[in-house]
N, C-alpha and C positions, 0 to 999 in steps of 0.2 A: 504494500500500500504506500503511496506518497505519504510526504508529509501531509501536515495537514494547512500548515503555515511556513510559510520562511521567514518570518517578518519574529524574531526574538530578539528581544535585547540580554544580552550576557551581563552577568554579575560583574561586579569591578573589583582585579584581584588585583593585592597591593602585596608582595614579594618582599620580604626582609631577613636576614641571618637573626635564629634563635638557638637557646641552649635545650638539647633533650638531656634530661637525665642520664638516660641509656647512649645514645650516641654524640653527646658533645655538643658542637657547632653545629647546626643543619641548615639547609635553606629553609623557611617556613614563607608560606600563603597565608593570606587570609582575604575570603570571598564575601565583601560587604560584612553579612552580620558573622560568621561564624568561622573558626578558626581550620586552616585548611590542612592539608594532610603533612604529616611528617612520617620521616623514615619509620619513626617506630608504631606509625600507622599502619604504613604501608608491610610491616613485616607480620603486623596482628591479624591483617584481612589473609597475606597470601601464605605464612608458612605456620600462624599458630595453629591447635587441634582447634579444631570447628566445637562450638559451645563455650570455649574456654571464656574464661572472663575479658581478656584482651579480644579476642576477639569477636567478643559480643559486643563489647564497647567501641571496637573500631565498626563496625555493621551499625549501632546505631549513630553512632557521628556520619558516617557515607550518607545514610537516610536523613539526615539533618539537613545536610550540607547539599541534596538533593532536592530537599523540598524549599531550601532556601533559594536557590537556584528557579526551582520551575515557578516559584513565587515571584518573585523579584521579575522574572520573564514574561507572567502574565499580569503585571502590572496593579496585581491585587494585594493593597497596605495590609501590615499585618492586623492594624483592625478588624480586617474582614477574614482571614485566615482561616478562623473555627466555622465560616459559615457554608452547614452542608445541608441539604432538602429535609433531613430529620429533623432540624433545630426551628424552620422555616415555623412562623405563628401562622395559623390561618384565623384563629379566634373567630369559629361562624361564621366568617366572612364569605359568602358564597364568589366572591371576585376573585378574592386570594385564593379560595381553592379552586379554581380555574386557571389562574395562571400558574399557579405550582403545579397541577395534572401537565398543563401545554410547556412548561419550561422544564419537568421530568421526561416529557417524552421525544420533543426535541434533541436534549442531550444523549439520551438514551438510542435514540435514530441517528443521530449525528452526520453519521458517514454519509447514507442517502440523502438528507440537507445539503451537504456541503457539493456532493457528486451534482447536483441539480441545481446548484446556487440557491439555496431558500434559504431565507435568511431569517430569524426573528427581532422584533421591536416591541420593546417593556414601553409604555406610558404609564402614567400616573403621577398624581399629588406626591408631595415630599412626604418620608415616611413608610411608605404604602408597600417597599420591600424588590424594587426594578434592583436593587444593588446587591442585595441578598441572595437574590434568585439568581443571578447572572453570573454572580462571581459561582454559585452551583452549579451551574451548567459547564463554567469551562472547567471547573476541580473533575467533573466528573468527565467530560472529554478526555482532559489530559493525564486522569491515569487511567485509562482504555486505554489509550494510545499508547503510552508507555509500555501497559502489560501485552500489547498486541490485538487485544480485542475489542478496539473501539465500534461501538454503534451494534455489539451483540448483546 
């Protein structure tokens, strides 16, 4: 499958010599919020035993460091971060539970949208959850995409 977009903006890494423990002097990154890999990162992912404590802890910094990454790319502030379809209010509102059904099944079809150019547009009063909804749609886009199954 193509992408989906080419149009991402990359994180801003800013490169500087740090001291590891374990190995000394090393080159260190770090990718806007989160600090980026070191040598003794890199030994935890590829040569510690799988479960071990280093290397669970180097797995969740990767995932950290990824999701800071595909954030930062879709241009969605970490205030909006936690916002997935579950958390979405509808409070009886039969409006909101319309656009939440049509902005779950949107994303959820995605690939046929995008194959066909269909496009969607949130209206509404200030409040009323166009940013909430939206930023759900592409959480949920972009990890399909990622895991390979978007739009099944």
């Amino acid at each position: 499958m193509a992408p989906l977009s080419n149009f991402r903006r990359l994180p801003m890494t800013h490169t500087f010599t740090g001291t590891c423990e374990v190995h000394g002097d090393v080159d260190r990154s770090e990718v806007e919020q989160f600090d980026g890999s070191m040598k003794c990162q890199w030994e935890a992912l590829n040569t510690s035993a799988r479960g071990s404590d280093a290397n669970v802890q180097a797995l969740a910094r990767l995932r950290a460091e990824r999701f800071n990454a595909d954030l930062i790319a879709s241009s969605i502030t970490l205030r909006f971060a936690d916002r997935m379809f579950y958390n979405y209010r509808v409070d009886g509102d039969s409006a909101k539970a319309r656009a939440l059904e049509v902005c779950q099944g949107y994303a959820t079809h995605f690939v046929e949208h995008y194959q066909v150019g269909s496009n969607l547009l949130l209206l509404g009063n200030v409040g009323t959850g166009k940013t909430h909804l939206t930023d759900c749609v592409e959480t949920l886009v972009r990890h399909r995409g990622r895991r390979g199954n978007a739009g099944r």
